[in-house]
Backbone as CSV, one residue per row, in Angstrom:
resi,resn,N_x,N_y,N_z,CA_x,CA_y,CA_z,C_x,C_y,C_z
1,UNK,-1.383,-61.219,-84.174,-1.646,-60.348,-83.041,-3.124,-59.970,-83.056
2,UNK,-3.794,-60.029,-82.063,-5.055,-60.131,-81.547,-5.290,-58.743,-81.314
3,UNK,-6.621,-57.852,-80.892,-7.083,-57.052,-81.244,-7.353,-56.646,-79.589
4,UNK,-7.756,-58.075,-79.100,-7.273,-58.540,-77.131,-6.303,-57.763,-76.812
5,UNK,-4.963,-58.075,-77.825,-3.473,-57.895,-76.851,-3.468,-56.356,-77.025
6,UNK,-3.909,-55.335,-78.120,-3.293,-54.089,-77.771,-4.562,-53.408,-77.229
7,UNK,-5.664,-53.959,-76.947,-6.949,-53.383,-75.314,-6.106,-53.503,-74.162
8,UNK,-5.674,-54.658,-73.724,-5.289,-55.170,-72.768,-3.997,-54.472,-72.483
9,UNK,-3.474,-54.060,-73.420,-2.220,-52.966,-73.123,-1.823,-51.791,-72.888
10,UNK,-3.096,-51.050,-73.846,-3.305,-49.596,-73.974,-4.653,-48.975,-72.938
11,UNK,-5.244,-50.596,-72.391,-6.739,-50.040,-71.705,-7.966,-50.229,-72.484
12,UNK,-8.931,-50.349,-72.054,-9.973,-50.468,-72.621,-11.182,-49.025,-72.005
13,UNK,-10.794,-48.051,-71.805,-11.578,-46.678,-71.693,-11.685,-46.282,-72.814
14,UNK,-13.318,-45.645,-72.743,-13.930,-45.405,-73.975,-14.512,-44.155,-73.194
15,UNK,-13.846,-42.937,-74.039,-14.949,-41.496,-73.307,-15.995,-41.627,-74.019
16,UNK,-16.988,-40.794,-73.723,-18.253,-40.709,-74.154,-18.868,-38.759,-74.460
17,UNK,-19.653,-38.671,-75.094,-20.421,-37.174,-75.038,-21.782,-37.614,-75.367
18,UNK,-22.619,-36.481,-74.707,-24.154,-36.931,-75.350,-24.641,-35.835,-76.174
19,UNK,-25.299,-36.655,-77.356,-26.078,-36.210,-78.396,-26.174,-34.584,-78.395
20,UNK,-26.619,-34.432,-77.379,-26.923,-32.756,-77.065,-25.709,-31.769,-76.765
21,UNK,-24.529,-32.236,-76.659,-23.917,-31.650,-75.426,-23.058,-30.661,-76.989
22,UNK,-22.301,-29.735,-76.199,-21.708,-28.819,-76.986,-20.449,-29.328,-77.613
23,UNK,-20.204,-28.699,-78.576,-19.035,-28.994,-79.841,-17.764,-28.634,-78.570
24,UNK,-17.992,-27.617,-78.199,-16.733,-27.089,-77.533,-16.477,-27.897,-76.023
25,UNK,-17.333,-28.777,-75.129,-17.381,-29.372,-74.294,-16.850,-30.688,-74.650
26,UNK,-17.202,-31.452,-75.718,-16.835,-32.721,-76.609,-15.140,-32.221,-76.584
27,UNK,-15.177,-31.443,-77.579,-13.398,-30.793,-77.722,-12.734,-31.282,-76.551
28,UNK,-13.234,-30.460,-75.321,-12.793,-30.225,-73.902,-12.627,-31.735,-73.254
29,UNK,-13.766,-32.659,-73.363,-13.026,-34.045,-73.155,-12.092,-34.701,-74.054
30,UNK,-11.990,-34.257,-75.183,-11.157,-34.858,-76.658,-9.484,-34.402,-75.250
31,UNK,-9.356,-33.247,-75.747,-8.082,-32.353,-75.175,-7.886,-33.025,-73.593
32,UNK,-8.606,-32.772,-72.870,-7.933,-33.351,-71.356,-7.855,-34.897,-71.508
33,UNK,-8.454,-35.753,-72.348,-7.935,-37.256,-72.018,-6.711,-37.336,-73.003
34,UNK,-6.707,-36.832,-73.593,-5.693,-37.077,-74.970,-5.914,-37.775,-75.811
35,UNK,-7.442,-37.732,-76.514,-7.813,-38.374,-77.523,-8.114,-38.087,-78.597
36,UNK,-8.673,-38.687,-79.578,-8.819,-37.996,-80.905,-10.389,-38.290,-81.083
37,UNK,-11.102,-39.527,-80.639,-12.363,-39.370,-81.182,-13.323,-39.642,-79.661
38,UNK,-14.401,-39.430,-79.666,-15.565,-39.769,-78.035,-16.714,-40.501,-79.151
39,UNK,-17.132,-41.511,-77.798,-18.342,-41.971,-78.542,-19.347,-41.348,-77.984
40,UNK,-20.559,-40.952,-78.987,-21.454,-40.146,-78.715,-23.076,-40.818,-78.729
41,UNK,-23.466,-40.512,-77.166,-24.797,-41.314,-77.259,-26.063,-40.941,-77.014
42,UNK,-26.939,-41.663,-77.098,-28.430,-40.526,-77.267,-28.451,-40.838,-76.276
43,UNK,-30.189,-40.223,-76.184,-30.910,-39.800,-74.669,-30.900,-40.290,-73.882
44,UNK,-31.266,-42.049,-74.341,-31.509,-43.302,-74.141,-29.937,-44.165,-73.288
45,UNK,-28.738,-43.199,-73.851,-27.754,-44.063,-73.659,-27.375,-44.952,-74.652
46,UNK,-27.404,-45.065,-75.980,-26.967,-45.986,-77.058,-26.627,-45.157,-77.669
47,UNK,-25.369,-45.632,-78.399,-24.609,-45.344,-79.324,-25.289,-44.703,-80.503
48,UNK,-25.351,-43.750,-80.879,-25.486,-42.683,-81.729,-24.580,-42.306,-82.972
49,UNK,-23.315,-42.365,-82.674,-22.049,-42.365,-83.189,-21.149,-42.081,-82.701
50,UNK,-20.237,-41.255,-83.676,-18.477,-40.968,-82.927,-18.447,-39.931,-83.304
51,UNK,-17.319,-39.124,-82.673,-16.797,-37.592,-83.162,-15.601,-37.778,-83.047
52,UNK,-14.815,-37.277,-84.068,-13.454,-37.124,-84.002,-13.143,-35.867,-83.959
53,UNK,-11.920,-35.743,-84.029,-11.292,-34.637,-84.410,-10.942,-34.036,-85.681
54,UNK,-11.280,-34.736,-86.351,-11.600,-34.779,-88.014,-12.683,-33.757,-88.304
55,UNK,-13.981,-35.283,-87.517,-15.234,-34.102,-87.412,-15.152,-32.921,-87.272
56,UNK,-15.018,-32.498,-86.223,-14.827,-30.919,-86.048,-13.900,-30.524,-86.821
57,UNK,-13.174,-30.255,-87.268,-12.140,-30.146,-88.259,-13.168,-29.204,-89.306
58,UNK,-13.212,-30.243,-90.008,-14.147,-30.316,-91.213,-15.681,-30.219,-91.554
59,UNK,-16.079,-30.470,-90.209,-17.555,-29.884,-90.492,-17.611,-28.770,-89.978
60,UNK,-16.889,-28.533,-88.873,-17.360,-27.449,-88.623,-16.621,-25.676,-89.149
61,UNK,-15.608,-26.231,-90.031,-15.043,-25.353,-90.823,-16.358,-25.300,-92.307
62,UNK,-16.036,-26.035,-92.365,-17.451,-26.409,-93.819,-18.546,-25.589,-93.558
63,UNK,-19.132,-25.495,-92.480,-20.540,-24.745,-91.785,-19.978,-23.576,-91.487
64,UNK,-19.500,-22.681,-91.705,-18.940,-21.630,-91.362,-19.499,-20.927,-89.796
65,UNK,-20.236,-22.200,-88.863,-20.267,-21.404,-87.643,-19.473,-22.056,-86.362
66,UNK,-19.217,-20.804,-85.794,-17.909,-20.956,-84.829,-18.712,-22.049,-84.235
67,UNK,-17.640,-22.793,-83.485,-17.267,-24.243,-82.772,-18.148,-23.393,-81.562
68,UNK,-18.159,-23.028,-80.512,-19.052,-22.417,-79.433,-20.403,-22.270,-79.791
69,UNK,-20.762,-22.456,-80.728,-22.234,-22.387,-81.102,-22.560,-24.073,-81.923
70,UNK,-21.346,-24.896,-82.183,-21.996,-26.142,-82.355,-22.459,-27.192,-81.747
71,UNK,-23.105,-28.048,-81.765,-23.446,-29.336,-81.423,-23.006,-30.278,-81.198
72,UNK,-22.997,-31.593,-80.631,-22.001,-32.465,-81.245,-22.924,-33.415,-82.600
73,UNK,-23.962,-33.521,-82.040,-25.145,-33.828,-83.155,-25.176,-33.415,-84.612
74,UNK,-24.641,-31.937,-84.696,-24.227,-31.380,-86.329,-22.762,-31.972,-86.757
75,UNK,-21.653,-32.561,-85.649,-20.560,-32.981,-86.396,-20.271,-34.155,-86.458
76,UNK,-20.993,-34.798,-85.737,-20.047,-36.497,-85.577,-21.061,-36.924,-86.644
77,UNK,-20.322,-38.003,-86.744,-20.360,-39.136,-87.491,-21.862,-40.222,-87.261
78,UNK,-22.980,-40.601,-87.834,-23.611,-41.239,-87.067,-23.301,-42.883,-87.475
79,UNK,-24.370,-43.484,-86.471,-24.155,-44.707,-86.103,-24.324,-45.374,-87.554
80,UNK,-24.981,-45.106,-88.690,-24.682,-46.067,-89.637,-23.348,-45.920,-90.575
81,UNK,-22.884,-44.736,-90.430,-21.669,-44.713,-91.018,-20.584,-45.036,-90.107
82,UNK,-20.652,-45.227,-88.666,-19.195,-45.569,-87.968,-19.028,-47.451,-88.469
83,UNK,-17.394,-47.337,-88.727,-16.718,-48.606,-89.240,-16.156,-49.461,-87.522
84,UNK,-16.658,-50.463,-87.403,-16.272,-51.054,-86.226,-15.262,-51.865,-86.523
85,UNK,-14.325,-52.299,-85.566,-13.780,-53.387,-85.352,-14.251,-54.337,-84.483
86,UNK,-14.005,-55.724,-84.736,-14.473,-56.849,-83.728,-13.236,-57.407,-82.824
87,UNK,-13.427,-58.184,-81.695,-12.399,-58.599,-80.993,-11.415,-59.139,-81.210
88,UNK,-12.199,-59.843,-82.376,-11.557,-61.032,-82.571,-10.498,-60.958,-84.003
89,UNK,-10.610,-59.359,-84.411,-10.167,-58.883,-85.797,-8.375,-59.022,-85.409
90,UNK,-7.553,-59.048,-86.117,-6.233,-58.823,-86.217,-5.668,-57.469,-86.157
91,UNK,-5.106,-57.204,-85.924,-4.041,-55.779,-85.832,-4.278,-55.376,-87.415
92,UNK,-3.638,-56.588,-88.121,-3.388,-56.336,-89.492,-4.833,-55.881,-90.325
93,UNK,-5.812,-56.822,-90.020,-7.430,-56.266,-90.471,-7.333,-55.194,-90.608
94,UNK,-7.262,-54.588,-89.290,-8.362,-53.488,-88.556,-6.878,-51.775,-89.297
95,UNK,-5.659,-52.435,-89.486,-5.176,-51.405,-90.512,-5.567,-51.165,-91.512
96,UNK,-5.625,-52.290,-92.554,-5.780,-52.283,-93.450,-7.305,-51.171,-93.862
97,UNK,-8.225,-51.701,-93.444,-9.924,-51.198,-93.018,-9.355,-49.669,-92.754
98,UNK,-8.820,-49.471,-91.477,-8.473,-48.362,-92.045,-7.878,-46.778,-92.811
99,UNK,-6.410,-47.594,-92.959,-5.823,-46.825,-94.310,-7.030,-46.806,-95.350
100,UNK,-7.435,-47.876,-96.040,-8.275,-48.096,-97.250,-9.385,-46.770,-96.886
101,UNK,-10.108,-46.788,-95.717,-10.917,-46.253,-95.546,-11.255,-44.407,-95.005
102,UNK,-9.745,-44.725,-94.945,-8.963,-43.085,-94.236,-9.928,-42.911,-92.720
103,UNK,-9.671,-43.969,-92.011,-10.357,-43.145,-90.448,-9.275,-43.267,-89.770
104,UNK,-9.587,-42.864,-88.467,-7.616,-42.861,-87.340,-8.677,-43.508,-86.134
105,UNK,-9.394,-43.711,-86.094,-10.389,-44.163,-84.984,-11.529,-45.479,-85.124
106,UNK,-11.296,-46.685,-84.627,-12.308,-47.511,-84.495,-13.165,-47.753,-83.340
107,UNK,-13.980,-48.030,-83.025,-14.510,-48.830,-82.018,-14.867,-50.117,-81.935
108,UNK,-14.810,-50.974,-80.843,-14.096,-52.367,-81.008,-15.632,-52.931,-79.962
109,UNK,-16.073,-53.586,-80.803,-17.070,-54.164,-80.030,-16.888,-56.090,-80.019
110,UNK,-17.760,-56.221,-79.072,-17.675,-57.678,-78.984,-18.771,-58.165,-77.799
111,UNK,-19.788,-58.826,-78.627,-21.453,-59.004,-78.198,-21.848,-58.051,-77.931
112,UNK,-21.697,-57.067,-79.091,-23.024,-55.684,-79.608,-22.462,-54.813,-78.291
113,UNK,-21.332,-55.091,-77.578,-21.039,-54.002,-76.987,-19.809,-53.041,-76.954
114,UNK,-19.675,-51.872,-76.624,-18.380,-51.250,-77.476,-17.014,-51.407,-75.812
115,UNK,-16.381,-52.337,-76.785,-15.502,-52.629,-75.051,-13.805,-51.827,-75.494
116,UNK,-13.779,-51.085,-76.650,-12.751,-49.971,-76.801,-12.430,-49.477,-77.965
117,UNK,-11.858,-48.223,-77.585,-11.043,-47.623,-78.759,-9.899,-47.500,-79.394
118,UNK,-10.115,-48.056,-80.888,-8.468,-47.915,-81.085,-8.195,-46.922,-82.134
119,UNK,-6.871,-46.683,-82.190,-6.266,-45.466,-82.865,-5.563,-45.472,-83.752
120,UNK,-5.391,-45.579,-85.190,-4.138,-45.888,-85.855,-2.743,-46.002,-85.318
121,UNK,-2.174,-45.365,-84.397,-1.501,-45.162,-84.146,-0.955,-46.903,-82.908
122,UNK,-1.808,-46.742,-82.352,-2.349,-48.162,-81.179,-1.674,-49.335,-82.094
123,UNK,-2.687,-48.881,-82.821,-2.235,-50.764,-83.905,-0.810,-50.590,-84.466
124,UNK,-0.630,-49.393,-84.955,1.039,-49.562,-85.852,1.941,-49.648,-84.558
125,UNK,1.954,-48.822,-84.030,2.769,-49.488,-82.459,2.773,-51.004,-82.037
126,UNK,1.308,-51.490,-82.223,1.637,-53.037,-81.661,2.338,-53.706,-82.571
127,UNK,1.913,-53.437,-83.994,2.681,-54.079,-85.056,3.728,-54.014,-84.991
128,UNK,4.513,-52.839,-85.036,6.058,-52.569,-84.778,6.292,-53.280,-83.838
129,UNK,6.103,-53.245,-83.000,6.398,-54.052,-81.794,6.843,-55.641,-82.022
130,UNK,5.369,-55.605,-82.864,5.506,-57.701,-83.180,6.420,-57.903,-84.038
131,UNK,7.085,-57.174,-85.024,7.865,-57.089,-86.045,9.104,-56.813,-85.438
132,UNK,9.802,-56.255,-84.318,10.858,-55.937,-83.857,10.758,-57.343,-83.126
133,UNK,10.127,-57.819,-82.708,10.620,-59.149,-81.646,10.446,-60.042,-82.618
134,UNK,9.589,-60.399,-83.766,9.800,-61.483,-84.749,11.692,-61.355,-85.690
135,UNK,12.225,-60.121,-85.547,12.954,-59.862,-86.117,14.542,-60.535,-85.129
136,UNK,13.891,-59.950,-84.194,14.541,-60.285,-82.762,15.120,-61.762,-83.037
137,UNK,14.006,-62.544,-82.807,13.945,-64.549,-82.919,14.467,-64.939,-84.049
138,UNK,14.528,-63.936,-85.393,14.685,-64.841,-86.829,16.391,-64.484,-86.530
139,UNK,16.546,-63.397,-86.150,18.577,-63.134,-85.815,19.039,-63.963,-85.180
140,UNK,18.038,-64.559,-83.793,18.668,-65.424,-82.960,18.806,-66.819,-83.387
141,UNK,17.955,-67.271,-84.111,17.679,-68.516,-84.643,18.952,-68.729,-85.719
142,UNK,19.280,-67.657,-86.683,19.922,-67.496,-87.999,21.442,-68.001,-87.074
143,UNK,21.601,-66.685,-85.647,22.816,-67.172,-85.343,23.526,-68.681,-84.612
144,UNK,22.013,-69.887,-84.328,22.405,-70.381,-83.963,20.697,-71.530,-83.828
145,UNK,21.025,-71.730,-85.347,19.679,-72.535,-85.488,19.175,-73.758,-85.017
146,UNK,19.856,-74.766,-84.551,19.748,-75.883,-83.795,19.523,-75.893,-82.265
147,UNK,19.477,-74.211,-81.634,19.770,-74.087,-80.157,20.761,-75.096,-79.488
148,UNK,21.685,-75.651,-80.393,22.712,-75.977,-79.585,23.934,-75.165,-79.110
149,UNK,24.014,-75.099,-78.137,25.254,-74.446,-76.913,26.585,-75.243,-77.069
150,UNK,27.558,-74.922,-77.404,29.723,-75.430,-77.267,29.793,-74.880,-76.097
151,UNK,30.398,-75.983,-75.345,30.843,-75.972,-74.043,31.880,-75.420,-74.665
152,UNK,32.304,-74.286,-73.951,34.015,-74.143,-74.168,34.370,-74.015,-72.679
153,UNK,34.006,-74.704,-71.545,34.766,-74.333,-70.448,36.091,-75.172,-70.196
154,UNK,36.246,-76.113,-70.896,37.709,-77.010,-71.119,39.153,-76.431,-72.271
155,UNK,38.686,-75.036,-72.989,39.455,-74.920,-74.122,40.490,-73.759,-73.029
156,UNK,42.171,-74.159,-73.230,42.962,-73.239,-72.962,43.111,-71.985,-73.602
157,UNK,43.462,-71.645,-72.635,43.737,-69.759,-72.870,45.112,-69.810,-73.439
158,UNK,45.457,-68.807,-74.432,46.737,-69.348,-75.120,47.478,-67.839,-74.777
């Protein structure tokens, strides 16, 4: 399973916040789209990094100053520490990367551009998915492995 099939399923929208903009405004797009992380970009418009909900979480509990007075610049993540995924990565990769790595959020680029976001959650869903219909075919096959069909429309009813 391709990295294609669960964009192409779930969408390929990527919110955004800029560099400057407030901790509590970032939040405010996190909460009305229903997401967990925004990509965050400079002045210029390039990728800067990400913010999750982690981020704020944790940095801004760590900094002991209220969320209305932060940045998004003091919490996210910057661009050399965000972990990407590529297009062309597997479902299975891009888990693995990151359980190992503990993030819930990738960004998925393909020719240096970021064409979506995925979510832990995104990928174990598609997986389940591929695993319930592989499970599906190995029952059907088990019950009747040759795909051959018995006519029984000639056998009497007794």
């Amino acid at each position: 399973m391709k990295i294609t099939d669960i964009l192409n399923q779930r969408g390929q929208t990527v919110f955004t916040v800029k560099i400057d903009s407030s901790a509590i405004d970032a939040v405010g797009i996190m909460d009305k789209n229903k997401v967990g992380a925004v990509i965050v970009l400079d002045k210029k418009g390039s990728v800067a990094g990400i913010l999750s909900e982690r981020d704020v979480l944790y940095k801004c509990y760590n900094s002991g100053v209220e969320l209305k007075n932060q940045t998004v610049d003091n919490l996210m993540t910057g661009v050399e520490d965000i972990l990407i995924g590529k297009i062309d990565s597997t479902a299975h990769d891009l888990m693995n990367v990151m359980l190992y790595r503990k993030v819930r959020h990738l960004p998925v680029i393909e020719n240096e551009q970021i064409v979506g976001m995925l979510s832990v959650e995104d990928i174990m869903k598609m997986m389940l998915d591929s695993y319930e219909n592989e499970s599906h075919q190995l029952r059907e096959y088990i019950k009747n492995p040759f795909g051959v069909h018995i006519y029984e429309g000639n056998k009497k009813k007794s």
